[in-house]
LUMKEKE-788269 format. One record per atom (N, C-alpha, C): x, z, y negated; residue in one letter. Coordinates in steps of 0.001 Angstrom, whole numbers, plus 500000, padded with zeros to 6 digits. Each point is the difference from the previous one (the first is absolute). Layout:
% LUMKEKE-788269
XZYA
...
% end
This chain:
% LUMKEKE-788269
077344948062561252X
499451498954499109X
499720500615498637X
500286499289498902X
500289500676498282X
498628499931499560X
499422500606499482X
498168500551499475X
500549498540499124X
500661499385499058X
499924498443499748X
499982499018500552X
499880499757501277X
499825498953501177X
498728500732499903X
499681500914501001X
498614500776500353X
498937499628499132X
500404499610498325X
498970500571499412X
499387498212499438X
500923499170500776X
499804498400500172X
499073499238500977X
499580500914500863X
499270499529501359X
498988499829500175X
498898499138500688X
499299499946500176X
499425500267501538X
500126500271501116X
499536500426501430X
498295499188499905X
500256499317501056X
498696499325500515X
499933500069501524X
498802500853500451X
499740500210501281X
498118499527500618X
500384499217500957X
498672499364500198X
499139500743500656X
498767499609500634X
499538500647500607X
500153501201500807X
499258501332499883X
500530500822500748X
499144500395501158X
498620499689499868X
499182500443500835X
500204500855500855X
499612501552499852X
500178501400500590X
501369500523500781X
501225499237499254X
501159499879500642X
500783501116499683X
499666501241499662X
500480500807499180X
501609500171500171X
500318500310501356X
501759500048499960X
500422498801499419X
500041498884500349X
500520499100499598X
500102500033498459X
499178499953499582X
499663499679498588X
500875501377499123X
499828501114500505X
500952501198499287X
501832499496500264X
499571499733501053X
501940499219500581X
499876499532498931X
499666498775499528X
500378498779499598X
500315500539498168X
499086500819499826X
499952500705498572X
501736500990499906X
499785500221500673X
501413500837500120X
500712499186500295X
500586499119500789X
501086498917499779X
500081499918498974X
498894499191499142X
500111499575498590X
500511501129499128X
499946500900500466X
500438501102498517X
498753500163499179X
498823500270500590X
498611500027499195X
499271501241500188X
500659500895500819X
499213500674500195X
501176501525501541X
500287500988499214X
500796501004500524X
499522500566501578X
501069500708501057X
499215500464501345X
498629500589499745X
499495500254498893X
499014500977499614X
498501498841500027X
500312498811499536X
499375498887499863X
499223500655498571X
500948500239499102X
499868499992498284X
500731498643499133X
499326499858499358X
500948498593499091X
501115500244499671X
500922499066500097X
501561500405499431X
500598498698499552X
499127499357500144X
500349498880499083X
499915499392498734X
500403500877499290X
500455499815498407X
499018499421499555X
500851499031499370X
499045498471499072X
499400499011501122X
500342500101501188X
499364498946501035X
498921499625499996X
499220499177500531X
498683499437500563X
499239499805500959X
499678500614500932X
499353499314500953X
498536499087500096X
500372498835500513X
498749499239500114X
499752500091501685X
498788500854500150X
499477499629501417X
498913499251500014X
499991499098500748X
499245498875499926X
498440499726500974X
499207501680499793X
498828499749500686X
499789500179501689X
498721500282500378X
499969500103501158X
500702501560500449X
499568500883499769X
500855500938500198X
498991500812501384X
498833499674499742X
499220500633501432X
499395499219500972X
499710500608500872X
499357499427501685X
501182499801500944X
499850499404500661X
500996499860501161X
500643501322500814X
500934500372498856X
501146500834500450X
498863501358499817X
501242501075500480X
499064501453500370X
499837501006498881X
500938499522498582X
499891500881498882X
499940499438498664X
498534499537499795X
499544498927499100X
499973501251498993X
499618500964499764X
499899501219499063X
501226500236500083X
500975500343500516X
500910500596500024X
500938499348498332X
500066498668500652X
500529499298499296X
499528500048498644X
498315499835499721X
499668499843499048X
500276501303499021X
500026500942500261X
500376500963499552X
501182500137499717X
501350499423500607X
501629500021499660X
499456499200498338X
499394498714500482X
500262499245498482X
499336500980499126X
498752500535499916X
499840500263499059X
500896501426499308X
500871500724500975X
500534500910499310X
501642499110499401X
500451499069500339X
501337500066499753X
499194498843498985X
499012499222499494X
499436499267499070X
499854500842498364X
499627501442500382X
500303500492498860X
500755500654500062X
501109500746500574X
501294499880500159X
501251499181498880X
499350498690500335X
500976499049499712X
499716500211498196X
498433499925500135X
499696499967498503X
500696500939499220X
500223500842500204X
500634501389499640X
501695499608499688X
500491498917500557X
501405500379500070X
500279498529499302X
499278498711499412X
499911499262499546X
500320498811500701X
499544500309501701X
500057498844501225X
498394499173500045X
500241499757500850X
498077499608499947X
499854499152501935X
498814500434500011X
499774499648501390X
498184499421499650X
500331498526500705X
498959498889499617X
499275500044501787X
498901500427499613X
499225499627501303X
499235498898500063X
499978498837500935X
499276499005499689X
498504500215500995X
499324499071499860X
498878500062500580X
499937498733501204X
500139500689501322X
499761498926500806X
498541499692500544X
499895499414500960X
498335499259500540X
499759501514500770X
500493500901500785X
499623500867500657X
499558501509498728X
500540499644498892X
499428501048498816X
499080499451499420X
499585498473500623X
499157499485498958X
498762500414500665X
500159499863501261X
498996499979500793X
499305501467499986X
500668501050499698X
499904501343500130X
498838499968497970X
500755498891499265X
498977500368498663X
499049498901499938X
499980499319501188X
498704499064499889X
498207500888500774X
500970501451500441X
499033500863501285X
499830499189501117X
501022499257500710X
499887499136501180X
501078500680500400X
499464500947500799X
500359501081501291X
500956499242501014X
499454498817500778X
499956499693501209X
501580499741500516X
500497500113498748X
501791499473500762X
501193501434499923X
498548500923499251X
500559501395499754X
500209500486501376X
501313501237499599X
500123500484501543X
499334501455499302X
499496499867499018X
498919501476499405X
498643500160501200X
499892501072499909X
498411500263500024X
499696499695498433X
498478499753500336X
499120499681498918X
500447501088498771X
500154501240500854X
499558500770498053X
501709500339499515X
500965499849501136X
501085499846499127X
500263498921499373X
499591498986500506X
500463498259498730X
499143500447499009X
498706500206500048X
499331500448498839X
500910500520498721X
500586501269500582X
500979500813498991X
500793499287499912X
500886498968500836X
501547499308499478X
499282499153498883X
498966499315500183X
499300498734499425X
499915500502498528X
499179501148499757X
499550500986498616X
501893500303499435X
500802500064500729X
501446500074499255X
500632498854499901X
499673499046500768X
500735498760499849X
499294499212498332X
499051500508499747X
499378499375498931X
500174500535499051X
500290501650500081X
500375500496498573X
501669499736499548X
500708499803501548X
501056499603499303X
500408498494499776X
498763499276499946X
500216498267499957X
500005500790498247X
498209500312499541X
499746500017498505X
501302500986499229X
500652500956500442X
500931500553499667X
501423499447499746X
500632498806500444X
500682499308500589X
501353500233500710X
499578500631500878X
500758500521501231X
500168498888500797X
499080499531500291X
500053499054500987X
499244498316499239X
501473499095500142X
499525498718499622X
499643498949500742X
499879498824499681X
499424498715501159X
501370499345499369X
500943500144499050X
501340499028500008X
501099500733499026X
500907499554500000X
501272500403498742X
500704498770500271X
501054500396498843X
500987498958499833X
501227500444499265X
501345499442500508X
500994500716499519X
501356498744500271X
500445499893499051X
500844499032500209X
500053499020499973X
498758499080499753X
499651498716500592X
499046499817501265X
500076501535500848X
499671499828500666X
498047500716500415X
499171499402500779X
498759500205499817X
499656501070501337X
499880500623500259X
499517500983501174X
498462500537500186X
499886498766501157X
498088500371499663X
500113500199501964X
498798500910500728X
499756499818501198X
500437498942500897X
499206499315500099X
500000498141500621X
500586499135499330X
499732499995498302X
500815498869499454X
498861498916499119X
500348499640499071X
499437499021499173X
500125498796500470X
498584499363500485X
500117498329500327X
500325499253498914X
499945498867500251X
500043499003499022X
498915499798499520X
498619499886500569X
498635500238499725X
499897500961499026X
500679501401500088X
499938501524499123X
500518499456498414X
501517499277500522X
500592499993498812X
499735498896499358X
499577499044500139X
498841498711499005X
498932501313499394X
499411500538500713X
498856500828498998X
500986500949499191X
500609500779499968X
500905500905499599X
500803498941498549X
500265499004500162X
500710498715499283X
498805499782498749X
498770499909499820X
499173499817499449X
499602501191499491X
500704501132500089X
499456501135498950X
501064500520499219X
501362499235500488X
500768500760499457X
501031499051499083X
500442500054498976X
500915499384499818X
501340499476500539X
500446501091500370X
501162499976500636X
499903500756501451X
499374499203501010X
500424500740501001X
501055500481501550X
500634501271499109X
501039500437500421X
499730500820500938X
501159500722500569X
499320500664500821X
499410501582499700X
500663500138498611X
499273501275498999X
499127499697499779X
499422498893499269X
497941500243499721X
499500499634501439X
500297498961500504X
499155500110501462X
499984501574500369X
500806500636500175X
499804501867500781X
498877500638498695X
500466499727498824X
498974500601499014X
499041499533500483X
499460499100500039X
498522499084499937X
499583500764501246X
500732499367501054X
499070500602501583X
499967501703499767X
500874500806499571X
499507501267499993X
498720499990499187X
499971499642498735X
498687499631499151X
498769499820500685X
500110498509500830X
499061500099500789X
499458500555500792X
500618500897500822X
499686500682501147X
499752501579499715X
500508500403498675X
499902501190499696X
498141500017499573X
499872498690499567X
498443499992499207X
499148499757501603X
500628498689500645X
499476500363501457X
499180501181501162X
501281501150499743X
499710501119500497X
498838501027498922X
500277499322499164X
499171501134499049X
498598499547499792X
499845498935500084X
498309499437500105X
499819499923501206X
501070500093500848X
499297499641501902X
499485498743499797X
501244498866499749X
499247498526499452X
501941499203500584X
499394499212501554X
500991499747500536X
499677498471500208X
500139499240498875X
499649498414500413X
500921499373499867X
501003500531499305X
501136499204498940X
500877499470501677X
500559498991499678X
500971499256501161X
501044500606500371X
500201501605499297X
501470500619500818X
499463500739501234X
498747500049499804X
499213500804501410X
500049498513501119X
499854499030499909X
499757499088500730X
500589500158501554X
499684499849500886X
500313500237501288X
500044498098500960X
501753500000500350X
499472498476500524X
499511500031501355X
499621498666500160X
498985499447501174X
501765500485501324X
500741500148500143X
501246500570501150X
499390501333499931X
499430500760498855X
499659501081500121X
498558500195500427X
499122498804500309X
498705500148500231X
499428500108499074X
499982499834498644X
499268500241499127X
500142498305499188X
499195499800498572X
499253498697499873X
500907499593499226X
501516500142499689X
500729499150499326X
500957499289500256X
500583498858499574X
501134499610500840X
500992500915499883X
500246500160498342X
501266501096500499X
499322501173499002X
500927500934500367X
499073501407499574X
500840500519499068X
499571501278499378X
500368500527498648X
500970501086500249X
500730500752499160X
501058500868500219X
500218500799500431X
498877500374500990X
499900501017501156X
499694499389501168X
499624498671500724X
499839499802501069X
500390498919500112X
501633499335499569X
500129498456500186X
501367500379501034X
499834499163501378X
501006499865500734X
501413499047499424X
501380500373500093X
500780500032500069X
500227498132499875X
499511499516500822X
500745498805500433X
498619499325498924X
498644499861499741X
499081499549499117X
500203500084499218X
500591501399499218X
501215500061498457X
500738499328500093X
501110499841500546X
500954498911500111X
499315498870499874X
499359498880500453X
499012499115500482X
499887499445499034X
499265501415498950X
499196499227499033X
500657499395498732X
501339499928500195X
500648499832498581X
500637498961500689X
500569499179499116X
501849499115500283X
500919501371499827X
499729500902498384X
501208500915500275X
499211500784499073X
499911501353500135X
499596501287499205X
500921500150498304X
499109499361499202X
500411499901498747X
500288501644499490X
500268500742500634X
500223501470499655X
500664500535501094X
500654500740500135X
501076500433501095X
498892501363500745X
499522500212500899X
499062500885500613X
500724500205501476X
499363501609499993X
500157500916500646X
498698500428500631X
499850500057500949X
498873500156501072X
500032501064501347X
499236500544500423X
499417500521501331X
499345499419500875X
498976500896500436X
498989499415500934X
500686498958501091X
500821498869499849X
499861499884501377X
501315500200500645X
500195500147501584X
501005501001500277X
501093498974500320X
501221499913499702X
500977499374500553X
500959500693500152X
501184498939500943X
501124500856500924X
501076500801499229X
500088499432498781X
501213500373498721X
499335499699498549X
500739500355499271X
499742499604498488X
500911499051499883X
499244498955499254X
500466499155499607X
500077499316498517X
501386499449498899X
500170499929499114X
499271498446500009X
498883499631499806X
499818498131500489X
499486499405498587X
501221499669499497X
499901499266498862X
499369498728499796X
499695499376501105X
499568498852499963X
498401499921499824X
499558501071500741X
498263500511499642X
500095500935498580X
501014500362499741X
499627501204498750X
499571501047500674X
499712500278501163X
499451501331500379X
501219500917501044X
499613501031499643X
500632500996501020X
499260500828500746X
499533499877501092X
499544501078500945X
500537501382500796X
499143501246499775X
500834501000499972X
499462500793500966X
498850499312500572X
499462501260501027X
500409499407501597X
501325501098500797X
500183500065500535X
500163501012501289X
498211500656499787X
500111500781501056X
500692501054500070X
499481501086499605X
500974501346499994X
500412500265501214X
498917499803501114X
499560500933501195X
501342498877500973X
500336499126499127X
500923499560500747X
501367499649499702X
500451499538498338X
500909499794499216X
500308500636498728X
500870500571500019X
500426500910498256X
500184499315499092X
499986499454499172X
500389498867499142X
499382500018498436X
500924499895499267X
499101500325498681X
500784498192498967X
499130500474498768X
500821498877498959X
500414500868498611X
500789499545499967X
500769500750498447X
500584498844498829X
498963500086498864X
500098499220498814X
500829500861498874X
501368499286500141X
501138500434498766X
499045499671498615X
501183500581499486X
499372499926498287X
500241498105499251X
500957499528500967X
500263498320499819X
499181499676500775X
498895500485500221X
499104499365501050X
500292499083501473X
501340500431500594X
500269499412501468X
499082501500500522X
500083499048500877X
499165500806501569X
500980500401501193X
500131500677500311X
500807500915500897X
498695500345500961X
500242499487501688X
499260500219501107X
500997501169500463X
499473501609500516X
500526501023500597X
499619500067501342X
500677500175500851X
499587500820501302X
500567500969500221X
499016501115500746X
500358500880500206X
500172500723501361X
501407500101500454X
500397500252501090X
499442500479500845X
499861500402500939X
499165501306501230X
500646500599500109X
499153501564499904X
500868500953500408X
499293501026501030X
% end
């Protein structure tokens, strides 16, 4: 593959939760990353889309690949976008309980997860193409408020704005704003919830059709799917069980990969 294709790509991989082989596979399919698990992907991008600990058995492991091939990438004029899912949120809200930490290691992930929110290592959204890449996904509820601050909202100032917000969020320890919102499917007091804890099918739900083309995690389905008719694409498909990534050309089509067993 010619470092001018390579240097066109975008790689979007969903949830990884402590999946560490998988997730190095899947990087190396893509051409993102050498047997060494060093960056080698040129001008590329990776967007991983949150949720990267609990569950699986190498929640550090992982976290540590991103952050070395993250500045890596920086170095070689690639870039690797970490998003912020509900299980990192939960780790910078100091709500332990879904941690697979002991107490005084979340402590320490929690004290790094925050210097690299204010640093901006780690965001709550981006956007590239048209397209919006937040955790869970922007309701229709989100984007009426989001609509009223912005002139034009695309899916570039919406990612500006919510990083805005959430960067000031984390930095006052001041979590009221509606992207924290948690819905009542999730047990918590809203109908539908904010960009870290809104189920899959309640995003869908809440619109006729997603006036912005979005890209999502959090909830798990059997394949990726291109579903134009919601505007959304869902990408978290379970490492521990399916290889599967998304790849955004520079014409902005979407290319779904799988990756063989070996």
């Amino acid at each position: 593959m010619s470092e001018k294709i390579r240097g066109k790509r975008v790689v979007v991989v969903g949830d990884v939760h402590g999946q560490f082989d998988p997730f190095a596979k899947i990087l190396r399919n893509a051409g993102l990353v050498d047997e060494r698990l060093d960056w080698c992907g040129t001008h590329d991008r990776l967007i991983q889309m949150g949720d990267i600990f609990d569950r699986g058995p190498f929640s550090r492991k992982v976290d540590d690949l991103l952050d070395k091939i993250q500045k890596q990438a920086s170095l070689s004029s690639g870039e690797v976008v970490r998003l912020v899912g509900n299980h990192e949120l939960e780790l910078l809200l100091s709500n332990f309980v879904i941690s697979g930490f002991s107490t005084e290691e979340a402590k320490l992930v929690r004290d790094k997860l925050v210097r690299q929110v204010l640093n901006g290592e780690l965001r709550a959204a981006c956007a590239y193409k048209g397209y919006l890449f937040t955790h869970a996904g922007v309701t229709r509820k989100l984007y009426k408020i989001f609509q009223m601050q912005l002139d034009e909202p695309s899916a570039g100032n919406i990612a500006v704005l919510i990083n805005l917000i959430f960067k000031e969020s984390i930095k006052h320890q001041f979590f009221k704003h509606p992207i924290f919102n948690i819905s009542v499917s999730r047990k918590g007091p809203d109908r539908f919830g904010g960009i870290f804890w809104e189920d899959l099918e309640d995003l869908v739900s809440s619109y006729p059709k997603s006036p912005v083309l979005q890209v999502v995690g959090h909830t798990q389905v059997g394949r990726i799917i291109v579903d134009r008719t919601a505007n959304i694409i869902p990408v978290d498909v379970g490492l521990h069980r399916k290889l599967q990534y998304l790849v955004i050309h520079e014409d902005g089509r979407p290319e779904i990969v799988d990756v063989a067993d070996q």
